[in-house]
KEMARKOL-726722 format. One line per field, with one value per residue: residue number from 1; x, y, z of N, C-alpha, C in turn; residue in three letters. Coordinates in Angstrom, 3 decimals, padded with zeros to 6 digits. Layout:
i <- NUM; ...
n.x <- X; ...
n.y <- Y; ...
n.z <- Z; ...
ca.x <- X; ...
ca.y <- Y; ...
ca.z <- Z; ...
c.x <- X; ...
c.y <- Y; ...
c.z <- Z; ...
aa <- ALA; ...
***
This chain:
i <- 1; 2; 3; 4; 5; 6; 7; 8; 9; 10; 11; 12; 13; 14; 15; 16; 17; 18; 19; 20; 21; 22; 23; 24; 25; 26; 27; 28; 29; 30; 31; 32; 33; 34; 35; 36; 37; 38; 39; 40; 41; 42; 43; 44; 45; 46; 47; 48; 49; 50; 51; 52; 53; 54; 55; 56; 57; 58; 59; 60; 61; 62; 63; 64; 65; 66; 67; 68; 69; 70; 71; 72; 73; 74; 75; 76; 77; 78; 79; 80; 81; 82; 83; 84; 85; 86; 87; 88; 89; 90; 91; 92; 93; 94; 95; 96; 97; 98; 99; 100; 101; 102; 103; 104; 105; 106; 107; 108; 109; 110; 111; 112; 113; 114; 115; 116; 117; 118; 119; 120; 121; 122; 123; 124; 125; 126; 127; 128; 129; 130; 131; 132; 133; 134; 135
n.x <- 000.845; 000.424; 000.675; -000.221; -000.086; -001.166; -001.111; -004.278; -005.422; -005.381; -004.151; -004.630; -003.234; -003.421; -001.201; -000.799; -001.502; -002.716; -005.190; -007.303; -007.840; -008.533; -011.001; -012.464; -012.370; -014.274; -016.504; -017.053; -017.811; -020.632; -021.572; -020.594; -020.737; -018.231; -016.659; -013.336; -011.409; -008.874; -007.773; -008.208; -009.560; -009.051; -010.160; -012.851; -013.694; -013.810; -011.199; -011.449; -011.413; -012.191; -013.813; -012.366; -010.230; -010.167; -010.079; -011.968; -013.536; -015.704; -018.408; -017.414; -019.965; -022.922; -022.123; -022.801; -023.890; -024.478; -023.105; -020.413; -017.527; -014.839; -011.426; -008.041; -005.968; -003.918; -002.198; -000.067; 001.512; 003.827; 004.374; 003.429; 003.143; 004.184; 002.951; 002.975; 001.433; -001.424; -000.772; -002.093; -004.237; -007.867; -010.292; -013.499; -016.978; -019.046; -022.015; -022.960; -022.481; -024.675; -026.823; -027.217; -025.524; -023.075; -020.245; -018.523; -018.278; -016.598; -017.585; -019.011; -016.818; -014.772; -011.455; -010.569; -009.075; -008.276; -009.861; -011.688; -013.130; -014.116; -015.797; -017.588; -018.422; -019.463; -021.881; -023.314; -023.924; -025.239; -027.530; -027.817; -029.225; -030.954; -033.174; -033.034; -034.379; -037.164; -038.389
n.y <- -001.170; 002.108; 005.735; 009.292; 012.406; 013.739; 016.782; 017.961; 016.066; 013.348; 010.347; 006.885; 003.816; 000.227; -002.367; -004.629; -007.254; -006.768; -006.329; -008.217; -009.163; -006.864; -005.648; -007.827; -007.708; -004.934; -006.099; -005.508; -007.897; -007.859; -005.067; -003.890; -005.102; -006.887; -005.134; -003.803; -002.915; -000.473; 001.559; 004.460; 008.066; 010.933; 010.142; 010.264; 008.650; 005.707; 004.394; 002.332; -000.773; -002.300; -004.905; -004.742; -003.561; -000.691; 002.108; 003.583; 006.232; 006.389; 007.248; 006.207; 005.718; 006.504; 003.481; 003.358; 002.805; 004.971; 007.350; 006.854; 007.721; 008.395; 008.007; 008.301; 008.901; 006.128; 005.993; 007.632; 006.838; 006.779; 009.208; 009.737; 012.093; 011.476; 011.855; 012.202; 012.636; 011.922; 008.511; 005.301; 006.271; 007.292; 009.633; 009.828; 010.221; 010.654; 010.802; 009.953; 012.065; 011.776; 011.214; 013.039; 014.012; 016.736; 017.372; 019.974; 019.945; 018.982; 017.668; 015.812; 014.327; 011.864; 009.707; 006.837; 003.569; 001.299; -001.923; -000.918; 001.408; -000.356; -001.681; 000.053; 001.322; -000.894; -001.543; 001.282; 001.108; -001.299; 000.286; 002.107; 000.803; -000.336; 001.645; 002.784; 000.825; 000.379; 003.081
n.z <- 000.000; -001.054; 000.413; -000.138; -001.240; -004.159; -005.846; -005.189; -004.138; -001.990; -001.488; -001.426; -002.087; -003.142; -003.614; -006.074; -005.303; -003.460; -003.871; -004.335; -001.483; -000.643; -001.873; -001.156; 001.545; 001.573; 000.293; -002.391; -004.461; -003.650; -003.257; -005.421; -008.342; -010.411; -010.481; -008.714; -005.751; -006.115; -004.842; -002.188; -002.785; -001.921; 000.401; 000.193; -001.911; -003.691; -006.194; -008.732; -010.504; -013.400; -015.328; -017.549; -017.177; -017.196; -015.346; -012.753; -010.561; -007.975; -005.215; -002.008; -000.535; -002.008; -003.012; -006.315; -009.576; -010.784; -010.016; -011.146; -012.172; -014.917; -014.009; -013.652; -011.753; -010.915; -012.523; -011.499; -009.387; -008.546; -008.070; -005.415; -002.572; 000.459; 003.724; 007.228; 009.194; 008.133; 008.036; 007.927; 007.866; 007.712; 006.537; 008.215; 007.540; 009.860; 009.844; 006.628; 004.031; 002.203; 003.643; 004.689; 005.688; 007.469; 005.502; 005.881; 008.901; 012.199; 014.310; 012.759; 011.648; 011.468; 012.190; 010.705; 011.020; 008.327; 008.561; 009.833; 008.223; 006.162; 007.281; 008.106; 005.593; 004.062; 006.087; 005.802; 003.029; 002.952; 004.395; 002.742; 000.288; 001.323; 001.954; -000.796; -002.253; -000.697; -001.610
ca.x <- 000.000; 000.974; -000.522; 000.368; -000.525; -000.760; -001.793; -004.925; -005.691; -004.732; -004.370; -004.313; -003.503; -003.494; -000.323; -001.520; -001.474; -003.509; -006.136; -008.310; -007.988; -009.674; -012.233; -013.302; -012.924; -015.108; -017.704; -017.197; -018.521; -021.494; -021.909; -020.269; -020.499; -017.133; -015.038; -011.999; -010.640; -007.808; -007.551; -008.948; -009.062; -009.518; -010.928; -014.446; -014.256; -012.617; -010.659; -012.130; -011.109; -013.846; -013.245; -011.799; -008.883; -010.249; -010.230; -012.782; -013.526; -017.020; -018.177; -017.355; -021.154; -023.133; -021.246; -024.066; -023.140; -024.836; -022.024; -019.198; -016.258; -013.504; -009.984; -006.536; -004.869; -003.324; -001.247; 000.768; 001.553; 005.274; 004.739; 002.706; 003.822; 003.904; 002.435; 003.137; 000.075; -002.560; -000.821; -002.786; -005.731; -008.940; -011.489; -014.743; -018.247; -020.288; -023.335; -022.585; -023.167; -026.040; -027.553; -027.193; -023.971; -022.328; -018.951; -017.890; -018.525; -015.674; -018.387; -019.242; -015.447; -013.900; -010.207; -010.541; -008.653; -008.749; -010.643; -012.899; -013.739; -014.359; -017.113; -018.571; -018.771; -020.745; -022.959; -023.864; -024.283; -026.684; -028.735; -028.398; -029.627; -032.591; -033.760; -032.957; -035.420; -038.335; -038.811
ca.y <- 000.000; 003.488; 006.730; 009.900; 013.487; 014.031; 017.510; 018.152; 014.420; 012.217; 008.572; 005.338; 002.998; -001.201; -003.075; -005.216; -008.191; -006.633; -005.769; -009.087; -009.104; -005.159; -005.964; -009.030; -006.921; -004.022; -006.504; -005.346; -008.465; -007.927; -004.069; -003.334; -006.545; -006.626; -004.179; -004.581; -001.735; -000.428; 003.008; 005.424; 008.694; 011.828; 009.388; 009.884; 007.757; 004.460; 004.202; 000.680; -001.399; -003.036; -006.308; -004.293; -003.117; 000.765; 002.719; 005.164; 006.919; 006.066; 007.730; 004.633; 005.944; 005.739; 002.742; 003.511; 003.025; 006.559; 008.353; 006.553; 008.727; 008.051; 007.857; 007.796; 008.972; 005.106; 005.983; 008.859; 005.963; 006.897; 010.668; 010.311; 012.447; 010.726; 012.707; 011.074; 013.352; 010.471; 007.625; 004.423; 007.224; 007.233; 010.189; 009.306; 011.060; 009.832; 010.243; 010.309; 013.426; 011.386; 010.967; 014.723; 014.946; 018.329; 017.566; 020.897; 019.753; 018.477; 016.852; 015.000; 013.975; 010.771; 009.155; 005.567; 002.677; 000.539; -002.183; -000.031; 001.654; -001.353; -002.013; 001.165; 001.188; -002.241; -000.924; 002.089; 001.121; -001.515; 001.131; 002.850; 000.344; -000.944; 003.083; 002.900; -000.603; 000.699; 003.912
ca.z <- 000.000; -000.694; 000.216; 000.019; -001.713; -005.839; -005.600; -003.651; -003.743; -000.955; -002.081; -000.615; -003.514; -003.090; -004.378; -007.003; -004.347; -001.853; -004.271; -004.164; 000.196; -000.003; -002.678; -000.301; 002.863; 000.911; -000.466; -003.555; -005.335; -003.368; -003.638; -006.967; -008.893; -011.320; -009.854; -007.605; -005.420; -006.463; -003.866; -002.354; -003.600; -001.305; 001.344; 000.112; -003.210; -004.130; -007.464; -008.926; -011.742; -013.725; -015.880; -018.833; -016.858; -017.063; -013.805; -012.292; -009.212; -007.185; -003.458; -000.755; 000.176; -001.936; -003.764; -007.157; -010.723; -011.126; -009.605; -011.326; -013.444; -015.319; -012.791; -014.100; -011.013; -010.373; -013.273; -010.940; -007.885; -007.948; -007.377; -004.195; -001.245; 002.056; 004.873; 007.816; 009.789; 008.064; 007.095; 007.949; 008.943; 006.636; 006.973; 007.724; 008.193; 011.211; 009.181; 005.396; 003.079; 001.244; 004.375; 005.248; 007.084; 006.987; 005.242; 007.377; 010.206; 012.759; 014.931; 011.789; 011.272; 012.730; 011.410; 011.221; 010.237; 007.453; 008.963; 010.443; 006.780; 005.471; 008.432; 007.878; 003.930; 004.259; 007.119; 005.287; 002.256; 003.028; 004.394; 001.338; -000.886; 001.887; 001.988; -001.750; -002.167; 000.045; -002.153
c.x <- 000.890; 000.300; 000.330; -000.782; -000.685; -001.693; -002.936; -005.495; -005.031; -005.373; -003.992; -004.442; -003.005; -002.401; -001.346; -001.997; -002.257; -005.183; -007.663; -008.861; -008.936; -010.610; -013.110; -013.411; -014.031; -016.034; -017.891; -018.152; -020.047; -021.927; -021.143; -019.864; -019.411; -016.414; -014.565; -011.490; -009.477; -007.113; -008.751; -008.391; -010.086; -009.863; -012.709; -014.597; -013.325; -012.623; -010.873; -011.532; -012.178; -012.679; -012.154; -010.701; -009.054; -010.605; -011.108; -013.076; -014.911; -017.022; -017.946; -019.176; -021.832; -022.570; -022.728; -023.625; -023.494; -023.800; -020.507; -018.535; -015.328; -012.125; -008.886; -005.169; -003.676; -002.307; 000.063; 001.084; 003.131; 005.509; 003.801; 003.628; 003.859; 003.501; 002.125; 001.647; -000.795; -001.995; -001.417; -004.429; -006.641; -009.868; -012.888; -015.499; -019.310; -021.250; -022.872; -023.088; -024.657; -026.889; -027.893; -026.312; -023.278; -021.056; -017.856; -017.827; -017.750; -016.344; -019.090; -018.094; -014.942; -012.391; -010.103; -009.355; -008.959; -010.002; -011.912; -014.017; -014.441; -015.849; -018.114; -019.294; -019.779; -021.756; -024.015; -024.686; -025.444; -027.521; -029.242; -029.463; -031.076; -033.806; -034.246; -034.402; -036.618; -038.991; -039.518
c.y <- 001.232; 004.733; 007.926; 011.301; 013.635; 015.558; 017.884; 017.043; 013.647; 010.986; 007.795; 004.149; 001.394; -001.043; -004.380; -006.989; -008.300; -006.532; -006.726; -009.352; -007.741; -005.582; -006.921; -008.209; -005.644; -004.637; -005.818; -006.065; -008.064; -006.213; -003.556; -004.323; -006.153; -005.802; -004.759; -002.862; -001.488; 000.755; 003.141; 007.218; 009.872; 011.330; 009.142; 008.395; 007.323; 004.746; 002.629; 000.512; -002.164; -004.630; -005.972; -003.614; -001.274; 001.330; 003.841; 005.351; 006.388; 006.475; 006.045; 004.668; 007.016; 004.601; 002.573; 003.545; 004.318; 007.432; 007.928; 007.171; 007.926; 008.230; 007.302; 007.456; 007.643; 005.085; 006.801; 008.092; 006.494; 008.398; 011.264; 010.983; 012.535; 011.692; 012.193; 011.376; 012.227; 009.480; 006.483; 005.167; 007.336; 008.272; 009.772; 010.255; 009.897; 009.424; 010.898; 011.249; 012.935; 010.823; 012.167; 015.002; 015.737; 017.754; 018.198; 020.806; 018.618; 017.407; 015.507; 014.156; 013.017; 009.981; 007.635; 004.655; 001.405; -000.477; -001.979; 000.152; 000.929; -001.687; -001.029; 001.693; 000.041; -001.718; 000.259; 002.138; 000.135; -001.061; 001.586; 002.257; -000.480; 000.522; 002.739; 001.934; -000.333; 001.780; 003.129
c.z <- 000.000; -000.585; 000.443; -001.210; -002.925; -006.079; -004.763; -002.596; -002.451; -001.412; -001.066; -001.767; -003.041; -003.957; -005.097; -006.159; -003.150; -003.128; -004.282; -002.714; -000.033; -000.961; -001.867; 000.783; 002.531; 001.061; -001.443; -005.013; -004.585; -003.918; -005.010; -007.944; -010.166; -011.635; -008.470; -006.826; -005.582; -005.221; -003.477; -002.520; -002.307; -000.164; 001.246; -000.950; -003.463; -005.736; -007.345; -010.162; -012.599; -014.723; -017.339; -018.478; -016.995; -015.432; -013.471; -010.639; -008.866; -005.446; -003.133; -000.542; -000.502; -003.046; -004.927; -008.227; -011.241; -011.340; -009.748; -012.493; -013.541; -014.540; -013.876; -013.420; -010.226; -011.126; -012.534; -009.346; -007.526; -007.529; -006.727; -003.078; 000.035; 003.081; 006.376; 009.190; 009.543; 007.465; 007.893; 008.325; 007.613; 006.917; 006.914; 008.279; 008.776; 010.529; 007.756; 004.672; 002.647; 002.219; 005.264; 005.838; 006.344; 006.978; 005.880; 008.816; 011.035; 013.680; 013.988; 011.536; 012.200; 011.552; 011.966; 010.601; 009.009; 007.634; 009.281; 009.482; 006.299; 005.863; 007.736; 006.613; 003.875; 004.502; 005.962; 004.012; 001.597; 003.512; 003.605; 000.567; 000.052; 002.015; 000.057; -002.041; -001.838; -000.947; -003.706
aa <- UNK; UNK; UNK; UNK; UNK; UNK; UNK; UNK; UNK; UNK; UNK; UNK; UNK; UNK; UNK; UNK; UNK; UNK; UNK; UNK; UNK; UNK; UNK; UNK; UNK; UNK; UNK; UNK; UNK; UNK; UNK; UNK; UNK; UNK; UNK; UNK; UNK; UNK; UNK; UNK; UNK; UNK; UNK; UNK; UNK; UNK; UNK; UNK; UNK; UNK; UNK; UNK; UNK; UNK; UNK; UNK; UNK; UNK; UNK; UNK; UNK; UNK; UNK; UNK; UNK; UNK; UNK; UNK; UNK; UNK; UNK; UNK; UNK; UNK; UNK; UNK; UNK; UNK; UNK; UNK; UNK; UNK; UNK; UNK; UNK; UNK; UNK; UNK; UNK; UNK; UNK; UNK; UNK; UNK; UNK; UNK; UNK; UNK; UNK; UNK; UNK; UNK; UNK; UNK; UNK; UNK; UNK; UNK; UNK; UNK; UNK; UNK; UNK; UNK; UNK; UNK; UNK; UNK; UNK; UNK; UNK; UNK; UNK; UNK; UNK; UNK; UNK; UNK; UNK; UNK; UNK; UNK; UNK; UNK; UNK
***
């Protein structure tokens, strides 16, 4: 894993070895059927790979093929710049933007660990999609 700065970006990018362990700890096959995580990107939105080897960006929350773009930034892995302030640290929001949480808001703001993320991306995002379901 490497993470580090590429302009305003903060990355967290998978070695090509880790990338099938975080896709399974994600639930990826489950919430984004035929993508793989490759990063994340800013801490809000994972960089994914799909079956065609092209890369795009998607929020962690809500993980929706709606809100998926084109991502290149895995191409720029060797001129990340380490910051040793967050490295194994992940930002997260208590209660997620698409659930109304104020982005600005420090009371909204917690720094978790990987693991953790992983928990909380699940969690959330089967809310999403049982909110999503009901409507």
């Amino acid at each position: 894993m490497k993470e580090g700065w590429i302009g305003d970006d903060y990355l967290i990018l998978f070695d090509e070895s880790e990338v099938a362990t975080v896709t399974d700890r994600y639930a990826l096959s489950h919430l984004l059927p035929g993508y793989h995580v490759l990063g994340l990107r800013g801490w809000d939105d994972f960089i994914v790979r799909d079956s065609q080897r092209r890369t795009f960006s998607i929020p962690t929350v809500p993980l929706d093929l709606k809100y998926i773009a084109p991502c290149s930034v895995t191409e720029r892995a060797d001129d990340l710049q380490p910051d040793a302030r967050f490295r194994g640290k992940i930002k997260w929001y208590l209660k997620p933007i698409v659930f109304g949480g104020d982005p600005s808001s420090r009371e909204n703001t917690a720094w978790v660990n990987l693991e953790e993320h992983a928990k909380l991306v699940r969690w959330w995002n089967d809310l999403y999609r049982s909110v999503k379901n009901k409507e």
